[in-house]
N, C-alpha and C positions, 0 to 999 in steps of 0.2 A: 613241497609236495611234488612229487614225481609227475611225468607221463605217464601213461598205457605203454605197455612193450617197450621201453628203454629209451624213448625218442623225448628231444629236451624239449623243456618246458616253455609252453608258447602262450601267451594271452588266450588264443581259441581255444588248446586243451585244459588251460587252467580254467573257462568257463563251463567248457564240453564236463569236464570232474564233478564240477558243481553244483552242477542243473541234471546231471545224470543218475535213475532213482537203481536201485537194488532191486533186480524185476525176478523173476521164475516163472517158467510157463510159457505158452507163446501165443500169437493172436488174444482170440477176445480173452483165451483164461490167462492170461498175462496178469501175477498178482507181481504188487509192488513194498516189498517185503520192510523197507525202509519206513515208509506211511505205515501199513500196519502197525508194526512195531511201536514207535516214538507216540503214536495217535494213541495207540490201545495204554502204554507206557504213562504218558501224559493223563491220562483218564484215570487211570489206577492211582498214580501218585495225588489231582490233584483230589479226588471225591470220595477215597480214601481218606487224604487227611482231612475232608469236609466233615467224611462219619465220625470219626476220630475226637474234632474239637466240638460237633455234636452231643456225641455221650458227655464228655466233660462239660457241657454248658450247664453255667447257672444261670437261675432267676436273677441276682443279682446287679448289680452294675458290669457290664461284658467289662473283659479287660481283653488286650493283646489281640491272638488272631479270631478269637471269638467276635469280638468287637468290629473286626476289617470284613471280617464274612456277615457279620447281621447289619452291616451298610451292604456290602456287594446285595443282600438278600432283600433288602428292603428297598432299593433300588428302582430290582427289576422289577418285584412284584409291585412297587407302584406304578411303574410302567404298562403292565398288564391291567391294572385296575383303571389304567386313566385310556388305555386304546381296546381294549376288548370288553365288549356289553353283554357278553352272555357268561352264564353259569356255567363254566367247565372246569373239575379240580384238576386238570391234567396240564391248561395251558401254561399258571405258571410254575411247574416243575420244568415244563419244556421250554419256556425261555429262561430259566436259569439255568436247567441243563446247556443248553446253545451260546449261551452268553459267558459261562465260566471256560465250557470246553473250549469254545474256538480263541476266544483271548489265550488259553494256554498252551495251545498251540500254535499259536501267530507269534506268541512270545518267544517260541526258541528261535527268531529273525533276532534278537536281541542280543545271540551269545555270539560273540567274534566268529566269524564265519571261516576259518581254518582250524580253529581249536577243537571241535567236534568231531570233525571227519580226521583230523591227524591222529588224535584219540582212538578213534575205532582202528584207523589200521596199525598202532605200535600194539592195540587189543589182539587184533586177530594176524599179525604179523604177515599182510596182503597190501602193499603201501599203491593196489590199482585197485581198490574195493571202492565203487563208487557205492556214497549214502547219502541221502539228503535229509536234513533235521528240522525242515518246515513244513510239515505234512498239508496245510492249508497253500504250500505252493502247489501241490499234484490233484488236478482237477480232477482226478478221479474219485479222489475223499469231497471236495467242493458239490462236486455231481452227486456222489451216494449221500450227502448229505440237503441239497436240497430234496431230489426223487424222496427221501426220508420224510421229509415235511411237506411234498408233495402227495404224497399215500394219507396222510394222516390229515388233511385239507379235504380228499373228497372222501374218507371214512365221514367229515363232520360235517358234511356237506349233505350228507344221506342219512345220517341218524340224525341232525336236529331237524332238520326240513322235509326227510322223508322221501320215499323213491318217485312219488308223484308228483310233490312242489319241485322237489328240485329238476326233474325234466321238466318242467312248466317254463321254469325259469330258465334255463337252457334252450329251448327250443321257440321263449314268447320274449326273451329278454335282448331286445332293446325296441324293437319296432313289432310287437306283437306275435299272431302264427300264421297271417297271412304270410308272413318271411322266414319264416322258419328256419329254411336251407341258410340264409345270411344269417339269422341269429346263432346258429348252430354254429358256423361255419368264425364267425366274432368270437364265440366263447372258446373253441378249440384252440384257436389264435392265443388267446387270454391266458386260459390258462398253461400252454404250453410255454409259453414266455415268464413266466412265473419262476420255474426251478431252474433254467437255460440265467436267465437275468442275475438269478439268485447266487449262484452260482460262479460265473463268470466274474461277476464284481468281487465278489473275496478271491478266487484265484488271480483275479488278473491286480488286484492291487497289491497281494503279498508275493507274487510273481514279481512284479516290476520292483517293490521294496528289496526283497533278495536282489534279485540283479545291481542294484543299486551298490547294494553290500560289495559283492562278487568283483564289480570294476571297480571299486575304492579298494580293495583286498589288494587290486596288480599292483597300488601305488609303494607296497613293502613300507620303510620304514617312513615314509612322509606322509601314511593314510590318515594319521591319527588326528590333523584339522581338519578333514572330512569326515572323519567315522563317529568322531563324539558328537559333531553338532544333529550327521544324520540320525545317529541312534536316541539321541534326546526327541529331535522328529516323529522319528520310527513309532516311538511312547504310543502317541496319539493315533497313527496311525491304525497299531494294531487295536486299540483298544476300541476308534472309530467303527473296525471292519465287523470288530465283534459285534457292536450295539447294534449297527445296520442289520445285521443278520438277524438278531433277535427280535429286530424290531418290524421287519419284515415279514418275519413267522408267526408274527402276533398280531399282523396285519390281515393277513390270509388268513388263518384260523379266525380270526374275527367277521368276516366279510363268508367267510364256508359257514357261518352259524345265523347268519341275519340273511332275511330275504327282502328282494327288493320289494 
């Protein structure tokens, strides 16, 4: 892979290529056209073929990928059945949404990490087009995806509990309303650390897994006792990062539905 502007290839540009997204725009409307793409791309392909072996399911005995998706689906929805105590039909569509998406997103850390981006530019015949194909590396999807599940926390926060309990509990919860100003001031705390937490630990692990990628990449043809043992690692990893998320938003949605 090339430099930018003609200058030979150094260890810092070959990372600078790698970690550098497809942006347009600038300041805050700065979109990052790379993420979009692969994210919205990944969505489509995999929930798509969800619909797909959907319509075709039997009552039957499952066979094939019918059978891999009603474990992935029984899963989670035990999951939700055994951490979330109240009646809502929507949470477990939203951790099976959360938990199929972001595994298949985490999973493009999976595909050799020069073979994708070498691809786009023999595509687009630009051999300095930076792209990145881990959309769960660019905290700006990490952030619009917890703020996501942060909106939809105090939506349930207020329709199960109501506009009255739930300031009661905000303003009496932990040490009564003699303290008001501290309880307010603990809950702001609270839950602002919520999507910030939520956040950060998926970027910052599939962050540091990429990176990991990228400097076993410099080693050219002696990567490969590094890259396989890391990639068989990696497995767990992304699959780790998914279930924490999931399991986390099932956590919150549970605790925005019960009062103390």
């Amino acid at each position: 892979m090339s430099a930018a502007h003609g200058e030979p290839l150094t260890a810092t540009s070959y990372i600078h290529h790698h970690l550098t997204n497809l942006a347009v725009g600038s300041g805050f409307w700065t979109f990052h056209l790379d993420t979009l793409i692969v994210s919205g791309a990944v969505g489509l392909l995999v929930f798509g073929s969800l619909a797909v072996i959907a319509g075709r399911a039997t009552s039957g005995v499952p066979k094939g990928w019918q059978n891999f998706f009603e474990m992935v689906l029984g899963f989670v929805n035990q999951q939700v059945k055994d951490t979330y105590h109240g009646n809502n039909p929507l949470i477990a569509p939203l951790a099976i949404t959360i938990f199929v998406w972001v595994f298949s997103m985490n999973a493009m850390d999976l595909i050799p990490v020069d073979f994708l981006p070498w691809a786009t530019q023999q595509a687009t015949g630009n051999e300095h087009l930076p792209f990145k194909f881990v959309p769960t590396t660019d905290p700006n999807l990490t952030f619009a995806m917890s703020i996501t599940v942060f909106l939809i926390m105090m939506f349930l926060n207020f329709k199960v509990k109501g506009f009255g309990a739930f300031m009661h509990e905000v303003f009496a919860v932990p040490f009564g309303l003699k303290l008001a100003p501290i309880n307010f001031l603990f809950r702001v705390i609270e839950d602002i650390a919520k999507p910030i937490s939520l956040s950060l630990r998926l970027f910052g692990n599939m962050y540091a897994g990429e990176m990991v990628f990228i400097l076993i990449g410099l080693l050219g043809i002696w990567q490969l006792p590094l890259a396989l043992p890391w990639e068989l690692f990696h497995i767990l990893i992304i699959t780790l990062q998914a279930f924490v998320f999931m399991m986390l938003t099932i956590v919150y949605m549970s605790m925005a539905s019960e009062s103390h």
